[in-house]
NUKOL-508121 format. One record per residue (C-alpha): residue number from 1; chain; x, y, z. Coordinates in pm, 1 decimal. Each point is the difference from the previous one (the first is absolute). Layout:
% NUKOL-508121
n	chain	c1	c2	c3
NUM	A	X	Y	Z
...
END
This chain:
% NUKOL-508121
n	chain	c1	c2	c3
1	A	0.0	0.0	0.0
2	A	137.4	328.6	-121.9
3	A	-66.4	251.7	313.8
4	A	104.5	286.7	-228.2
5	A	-317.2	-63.9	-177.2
6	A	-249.6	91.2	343.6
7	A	282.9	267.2	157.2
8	A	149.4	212.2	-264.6
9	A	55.9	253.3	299.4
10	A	36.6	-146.4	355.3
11	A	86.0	273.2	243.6
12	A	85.9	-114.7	343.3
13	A	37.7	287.4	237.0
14	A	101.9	-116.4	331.4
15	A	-88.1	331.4	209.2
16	A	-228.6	166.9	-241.8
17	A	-261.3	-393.2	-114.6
18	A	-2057.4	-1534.9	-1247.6
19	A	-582.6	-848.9	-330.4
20	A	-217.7	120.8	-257.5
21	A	-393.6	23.4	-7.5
22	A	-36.4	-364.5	42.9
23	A	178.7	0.4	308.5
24	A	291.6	-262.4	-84.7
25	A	184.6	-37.9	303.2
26	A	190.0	-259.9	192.9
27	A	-164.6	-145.4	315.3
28	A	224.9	-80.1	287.0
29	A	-174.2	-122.0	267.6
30	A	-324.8	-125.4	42.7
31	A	-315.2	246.5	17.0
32	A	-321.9	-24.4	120.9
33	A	-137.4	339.3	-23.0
34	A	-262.0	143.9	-243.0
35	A	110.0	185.9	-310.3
36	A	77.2	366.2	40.7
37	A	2.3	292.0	-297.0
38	A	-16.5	347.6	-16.0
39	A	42.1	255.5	-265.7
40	A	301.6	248.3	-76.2
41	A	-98.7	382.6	-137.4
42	A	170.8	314.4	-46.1
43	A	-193.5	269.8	212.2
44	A	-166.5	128.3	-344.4
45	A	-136.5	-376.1	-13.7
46	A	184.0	-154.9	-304.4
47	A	147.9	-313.6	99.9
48	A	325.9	-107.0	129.2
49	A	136.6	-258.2	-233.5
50	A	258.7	-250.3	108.3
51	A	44.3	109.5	345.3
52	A	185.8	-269.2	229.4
53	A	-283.6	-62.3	281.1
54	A	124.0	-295.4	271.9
55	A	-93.4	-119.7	309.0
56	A	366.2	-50.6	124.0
57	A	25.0	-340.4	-110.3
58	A	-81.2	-12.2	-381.6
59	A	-69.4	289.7	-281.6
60	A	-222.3	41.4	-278.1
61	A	-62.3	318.2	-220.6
62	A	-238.7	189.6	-67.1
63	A	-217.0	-2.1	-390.3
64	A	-153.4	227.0	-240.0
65	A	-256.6	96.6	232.9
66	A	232.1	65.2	282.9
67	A	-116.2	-353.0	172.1
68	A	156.7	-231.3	199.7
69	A	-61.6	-350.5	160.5
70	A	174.8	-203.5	240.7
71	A	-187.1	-346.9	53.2
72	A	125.5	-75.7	299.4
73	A	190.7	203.1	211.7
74	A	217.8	-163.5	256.4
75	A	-179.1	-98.3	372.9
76	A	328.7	233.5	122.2
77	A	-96.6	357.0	-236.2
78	A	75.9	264.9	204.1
79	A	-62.3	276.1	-251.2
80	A	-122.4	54.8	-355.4
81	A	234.0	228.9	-169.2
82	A	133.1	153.3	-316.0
83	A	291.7	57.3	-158.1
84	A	-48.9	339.8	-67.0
85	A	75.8	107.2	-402.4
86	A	199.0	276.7	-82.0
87	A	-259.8	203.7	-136.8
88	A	-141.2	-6.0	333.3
89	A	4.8	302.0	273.2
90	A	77.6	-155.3	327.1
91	A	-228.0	132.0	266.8
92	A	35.3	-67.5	389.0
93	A	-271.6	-202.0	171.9
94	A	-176.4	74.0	340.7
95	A	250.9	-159.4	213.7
96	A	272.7	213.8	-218.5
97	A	155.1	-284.4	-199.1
98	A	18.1	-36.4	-390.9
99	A	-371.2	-60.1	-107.3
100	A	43.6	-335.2	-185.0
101	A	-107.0	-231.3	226.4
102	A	-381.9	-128.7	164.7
103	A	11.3	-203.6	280.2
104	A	-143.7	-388.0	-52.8
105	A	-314.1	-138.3	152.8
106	A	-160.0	-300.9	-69.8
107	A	-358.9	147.9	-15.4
108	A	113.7	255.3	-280.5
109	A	82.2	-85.8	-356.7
110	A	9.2	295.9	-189.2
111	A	316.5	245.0	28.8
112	A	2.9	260.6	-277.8
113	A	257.6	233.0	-33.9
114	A	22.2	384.7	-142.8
115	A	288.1	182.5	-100.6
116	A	10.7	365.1	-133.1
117	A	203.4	-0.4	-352.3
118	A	356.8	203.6	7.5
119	A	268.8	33.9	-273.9
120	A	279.6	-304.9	44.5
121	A	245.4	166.2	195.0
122	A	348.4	-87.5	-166.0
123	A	176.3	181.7	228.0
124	A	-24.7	-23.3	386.1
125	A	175.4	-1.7	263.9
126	A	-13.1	-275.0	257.8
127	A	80.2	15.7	417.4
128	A	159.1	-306.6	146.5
129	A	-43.5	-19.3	399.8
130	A	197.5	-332.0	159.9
131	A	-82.9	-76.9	315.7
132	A	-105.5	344.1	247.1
133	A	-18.5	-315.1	254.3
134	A	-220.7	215.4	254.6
135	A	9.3	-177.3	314.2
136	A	-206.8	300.6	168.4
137	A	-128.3	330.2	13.4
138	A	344.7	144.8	6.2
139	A	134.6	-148.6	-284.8
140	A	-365.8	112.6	-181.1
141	A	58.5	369.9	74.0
142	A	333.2	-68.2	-123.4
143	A	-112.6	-160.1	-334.8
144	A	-252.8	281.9	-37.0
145	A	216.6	292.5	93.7
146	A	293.0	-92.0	-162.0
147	A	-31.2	-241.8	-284.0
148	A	-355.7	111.0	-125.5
149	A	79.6	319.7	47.1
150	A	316.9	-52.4	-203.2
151	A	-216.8	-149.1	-282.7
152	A	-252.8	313.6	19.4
153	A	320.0	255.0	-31.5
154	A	117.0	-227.9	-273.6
155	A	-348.4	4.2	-201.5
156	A	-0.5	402.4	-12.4
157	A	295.4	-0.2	-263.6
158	A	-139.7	-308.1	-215.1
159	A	-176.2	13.2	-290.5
160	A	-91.9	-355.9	-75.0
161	A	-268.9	-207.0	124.7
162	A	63.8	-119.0	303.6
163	A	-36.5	-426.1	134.0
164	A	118.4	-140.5	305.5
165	A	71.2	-344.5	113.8
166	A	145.4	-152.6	318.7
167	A	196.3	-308.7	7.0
168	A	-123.5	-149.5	304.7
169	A	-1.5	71.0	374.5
170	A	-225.7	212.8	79.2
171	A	26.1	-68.9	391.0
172	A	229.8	-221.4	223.1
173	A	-117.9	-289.3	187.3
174	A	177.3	-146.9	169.7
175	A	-50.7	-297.1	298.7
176	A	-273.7	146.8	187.2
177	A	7.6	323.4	-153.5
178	A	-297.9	44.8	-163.8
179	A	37.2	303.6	-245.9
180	A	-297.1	-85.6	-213.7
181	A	-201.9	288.4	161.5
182	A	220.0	252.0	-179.7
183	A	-71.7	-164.1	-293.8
184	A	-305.8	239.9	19.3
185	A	172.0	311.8	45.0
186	A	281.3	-77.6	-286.3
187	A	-264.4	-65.7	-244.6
188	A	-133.8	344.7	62.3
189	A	317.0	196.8	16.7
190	A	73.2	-220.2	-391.6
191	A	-358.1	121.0	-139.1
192	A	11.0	172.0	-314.9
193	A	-214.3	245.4	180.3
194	A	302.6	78.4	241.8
195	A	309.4	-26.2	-166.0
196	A	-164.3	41.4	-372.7
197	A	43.3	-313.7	-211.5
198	A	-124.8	-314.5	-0.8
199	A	234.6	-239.2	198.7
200	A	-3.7	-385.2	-67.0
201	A	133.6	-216.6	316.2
202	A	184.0	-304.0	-24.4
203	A	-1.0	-255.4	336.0
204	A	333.9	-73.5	203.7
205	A	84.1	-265.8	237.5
206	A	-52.0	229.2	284.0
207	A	-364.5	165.5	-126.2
208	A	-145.3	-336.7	226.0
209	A	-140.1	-80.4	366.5
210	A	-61.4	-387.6	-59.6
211	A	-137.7	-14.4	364.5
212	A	-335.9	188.9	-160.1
213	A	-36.3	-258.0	-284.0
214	A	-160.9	-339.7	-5.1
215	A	192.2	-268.5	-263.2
216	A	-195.8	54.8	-361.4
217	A	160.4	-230.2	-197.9
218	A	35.6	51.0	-371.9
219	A	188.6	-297.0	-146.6
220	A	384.0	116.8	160.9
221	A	-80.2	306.0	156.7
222	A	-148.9	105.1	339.1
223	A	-195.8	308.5	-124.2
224	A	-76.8	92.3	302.1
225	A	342.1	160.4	11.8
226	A	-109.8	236.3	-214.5
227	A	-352.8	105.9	24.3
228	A	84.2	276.3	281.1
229	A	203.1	169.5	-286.5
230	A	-282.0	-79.1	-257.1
231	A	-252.9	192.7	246.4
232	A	200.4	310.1	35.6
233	A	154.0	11.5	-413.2
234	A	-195.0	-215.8	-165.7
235	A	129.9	-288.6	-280.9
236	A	312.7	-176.1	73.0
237	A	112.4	-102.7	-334.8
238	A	-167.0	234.2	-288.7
239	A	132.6	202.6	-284.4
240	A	-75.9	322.1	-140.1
241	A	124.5	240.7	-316.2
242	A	109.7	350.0	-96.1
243	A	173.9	72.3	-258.0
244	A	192.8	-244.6	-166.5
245	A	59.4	-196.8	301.4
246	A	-201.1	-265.5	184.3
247	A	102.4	-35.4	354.2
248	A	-99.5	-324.7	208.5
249	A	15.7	-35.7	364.5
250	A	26.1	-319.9	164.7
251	A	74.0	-138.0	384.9
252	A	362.4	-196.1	-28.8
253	A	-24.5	-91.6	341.5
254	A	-37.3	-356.1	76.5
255	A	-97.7	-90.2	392.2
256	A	153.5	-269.0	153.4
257	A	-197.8	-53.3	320.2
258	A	-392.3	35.5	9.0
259	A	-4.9	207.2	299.1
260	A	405.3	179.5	-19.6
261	A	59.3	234.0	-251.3
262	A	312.3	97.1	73.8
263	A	119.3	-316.6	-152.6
264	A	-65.3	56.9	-334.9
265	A	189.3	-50.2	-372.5
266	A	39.3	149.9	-336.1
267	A	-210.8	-162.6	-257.1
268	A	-363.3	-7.6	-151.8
269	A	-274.5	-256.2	25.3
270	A	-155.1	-212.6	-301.0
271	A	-273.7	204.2	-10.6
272	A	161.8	330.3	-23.9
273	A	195.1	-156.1	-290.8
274	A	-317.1	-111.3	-224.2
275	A	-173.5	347.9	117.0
276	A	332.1	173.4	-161.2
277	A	7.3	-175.1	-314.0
278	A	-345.7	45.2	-36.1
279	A	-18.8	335.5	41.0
280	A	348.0	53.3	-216.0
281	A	-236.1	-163.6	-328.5
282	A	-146.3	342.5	1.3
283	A	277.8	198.9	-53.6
284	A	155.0	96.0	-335.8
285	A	371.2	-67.8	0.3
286	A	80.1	308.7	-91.7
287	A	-35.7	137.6	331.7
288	A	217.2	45.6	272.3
289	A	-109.9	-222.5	360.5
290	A	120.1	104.3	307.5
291	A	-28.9	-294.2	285.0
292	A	-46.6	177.3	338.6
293	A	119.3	-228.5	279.1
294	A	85.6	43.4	348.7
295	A	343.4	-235.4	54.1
296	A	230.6	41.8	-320.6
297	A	30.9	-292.6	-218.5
298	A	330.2	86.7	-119.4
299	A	153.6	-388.0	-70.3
300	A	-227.8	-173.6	283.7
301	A	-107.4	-356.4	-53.5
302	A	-305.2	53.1	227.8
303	A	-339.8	-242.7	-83.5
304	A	-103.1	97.5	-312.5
305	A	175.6	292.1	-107.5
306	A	182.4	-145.2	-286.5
307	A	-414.3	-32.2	-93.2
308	A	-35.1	345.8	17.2
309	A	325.2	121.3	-203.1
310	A	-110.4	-248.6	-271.6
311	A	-378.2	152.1	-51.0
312	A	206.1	326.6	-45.0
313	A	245.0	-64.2	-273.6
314	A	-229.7	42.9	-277.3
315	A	26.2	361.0	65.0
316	A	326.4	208.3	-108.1
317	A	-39.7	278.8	267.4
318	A	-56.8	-125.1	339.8
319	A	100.1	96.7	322.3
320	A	4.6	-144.3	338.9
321	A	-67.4	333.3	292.8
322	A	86.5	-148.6	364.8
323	A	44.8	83.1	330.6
324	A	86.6	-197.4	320.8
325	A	354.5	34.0	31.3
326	A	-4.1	373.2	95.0
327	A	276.0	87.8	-164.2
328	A	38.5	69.0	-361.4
329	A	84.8	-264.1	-271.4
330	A	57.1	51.5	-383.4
331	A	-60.8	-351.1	-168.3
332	A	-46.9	163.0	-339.1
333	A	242.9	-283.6	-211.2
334	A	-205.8	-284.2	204.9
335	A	-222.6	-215.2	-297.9
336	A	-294.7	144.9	149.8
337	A	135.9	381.6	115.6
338	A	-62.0	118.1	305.8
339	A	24.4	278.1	257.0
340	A	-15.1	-0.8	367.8
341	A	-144.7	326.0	175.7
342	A	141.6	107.5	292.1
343	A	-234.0	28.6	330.1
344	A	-195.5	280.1	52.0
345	A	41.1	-56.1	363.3
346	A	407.4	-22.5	-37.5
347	A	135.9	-151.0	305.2
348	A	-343.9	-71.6	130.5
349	A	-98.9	370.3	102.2
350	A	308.0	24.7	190.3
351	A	106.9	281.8	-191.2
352	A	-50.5	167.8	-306.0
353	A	337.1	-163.0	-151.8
354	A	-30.9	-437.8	-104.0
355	A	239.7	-178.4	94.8
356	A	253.5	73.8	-284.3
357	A	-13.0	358.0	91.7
358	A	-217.2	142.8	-252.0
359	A	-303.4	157.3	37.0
360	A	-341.2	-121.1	35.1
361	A	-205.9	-12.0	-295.7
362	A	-169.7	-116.0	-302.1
363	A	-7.9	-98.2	-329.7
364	A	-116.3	223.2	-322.5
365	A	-26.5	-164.5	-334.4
366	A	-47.4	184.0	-319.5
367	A	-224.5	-231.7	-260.1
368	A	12.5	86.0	-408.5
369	A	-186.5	-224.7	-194.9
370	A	83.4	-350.4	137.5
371	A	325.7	130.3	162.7
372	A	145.5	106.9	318.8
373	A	217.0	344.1	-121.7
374	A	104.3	69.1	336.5
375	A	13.1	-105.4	348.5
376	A	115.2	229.2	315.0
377	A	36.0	-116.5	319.3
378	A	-158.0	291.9	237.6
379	A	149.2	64.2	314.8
380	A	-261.8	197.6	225.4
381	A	99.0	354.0	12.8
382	A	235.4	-38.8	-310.5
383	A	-5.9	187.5	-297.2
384	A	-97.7	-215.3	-330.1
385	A	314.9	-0.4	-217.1
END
């Protein structure tokens, strides 16, 4: 893979930084619930066509007349969501989240969806937060006052449409720390209403408090590890599109013990893998993907990851955005390119330097057509260079 090709600028500053109408889809797992459909419009009520809708598990795509049908969505839907289209204005929903998403009940099955119709952005420019790790109120205030605040100062000088993403956690629990509360209060200070874009939240090891979850098994996977995170942010592993670029976020986190989740590994379950590759049919190879993940994949061997690189190499410009390590990481000449984002947090709010010295910050990619053009790292309080 010729990097050059998605990076023909990459500007590292250390201080300044998407099934068709008939629904074809694979079933894994076995389902028992009634058939659920909906239909897709544009606000002026023309129909969406070939809009990814899933219910976390499989995809289909929307037809001519913007509908959609999934036979049999799995016993374990949390949400019926979209993958939003790029000719789609991203709105914020009551609980201040991305509005993409309709939470699942057995006794519904009909979840439309409504999007007012924008001009394909080409260019944008895209906020990466890796792990604020707010373990309380102080290190909230902190987060707000320093890092959001950061990103507001930033947004007053920049032209382009502005994205955001985070890279996973939000919070940090740990033993009987239970920081899932704050979940509450990070959502809101991440609203597009408060900090101005719409932010899209990918789930760390630490955004967990497996002492509040009852075992829901889903072939490998205890989901009740993640349904505290699913309440506050909504989908776990979902996709949307601006631009020229499709990003996908997905939970690489693989628990170990039902009831421990500090012992946890790298990796993705079987399910994940078959909702990827289902959801990468829809795609045109043209564009560029960028896989959101919490713990970098860099060269790991972790359960099913080789999977993962595989449904991606069909696709010249892709790009692997991590977190985890809190420290930065250029993996650029890896087969599947990479870059680690330094923590938010640094040295776990001890300071406002990480632990190599440098500043606490954030990433800010520049997106042209299905490429990156440039990447800063942001040090709060820094001047963009």
């Amino acid at each position: 893979m010729n990097f050059k090709k998605i990076f023909p600028i990459l500007i590292v500053a250390l201080l300044a930084f998407s099934c068709n109408g008939s629904n074809s889809h694979i079933d894994i797992e076995d389902k028992g619930n009634e058939r659920i459909s909906g239909y897709a419009t544009y606000t002026d009520g023309t129909p969406i066509v070939g809009m990814v809708v899933s219910d976390g598990f499989s995809c289909v795509i929307t037809d001519k007349e913007g509908h959609y049908s999934i036979e049999s969505p799995s016993s374990n839907t949390f949400y019926i969501y979209a993958s939003i289209p790029a000719d789609c204005k991203i709105e914020e929903n009551p609980d201040g989240n991305p509005d993409f998403y309709h939470k699942y009940t057995v006794e519904r099955s009909i979840y439309d969806f409504n999007f007012e119709r924008i001009e394909i952005e080409n260019d944008f420019v895209l906020y990466a937060l890796a792990d604020p790790q707010c373990a309380n109120e102080k290190h909230i205030a902190r987060f707000e006052s320093e890092t959001v605040a950061d990103i507001k100062e930033t947004q007053k000088s920049e032209e382009l449409p502005p994205y955001g993403i985070t890279l996973g956690d939000i919070v940090y629990s740990k033993g009987v720390r239970n920081c899932i509360p704050l979940m509450k209060e990070m959502r809101r200070i991440m609203s597009k209403s408060h900090i101005g874009f719409p932010i899209f939240q990918t789930m760390g090891n630490h955004d967990v408090f497996a002492s509040t979850t009852q075992p829901i098994e889903d072939l490998d996977f205890n989901l009740g590890f993640q349904r505290d995170f699913e309440k506050f942010f909504g989908p776990i592993n979902y996709s949307w599109n601006r631009g020229e670029v499709h990003f996908i976020h997905m939970r690489n986190i693989i628990f170990k013990d039902k009831s421990d989740f500090s012992s946890y590994a790298n990796g993705f379950t079987t399910s994940q893998v078959e909702w990827l590759k289902q959801d990468l049919m829809h795609v045109p190879k043209d564009k560029m993907v960028v896989l959101c993940v919490h713990i970098p994949l860099l060269r790991d061997i972790g359960a099913n990851i080789d999977s993962v690189r595989s449904a991606l190499t069909s696709f010249e410009n892709v790009i692997v955005f991590s977190g985890h390590l809190h420290y930065m990481l250029n993996g650029l000449n890896l087969p599947l390119p990479e870059l680690v984002h330094p923590a938010v947090c640094g040295a776990f709010w001890s300071s406002s330097l990480k632990g190599d010295g440098l500043l606490n910050g954030y990433g800010i990619h520049y997106f042209s057509g299905n490429k990156i053009v440039k990447s800063i790292f942001k040090g709060v309080k820094s001047e963009v260079k």
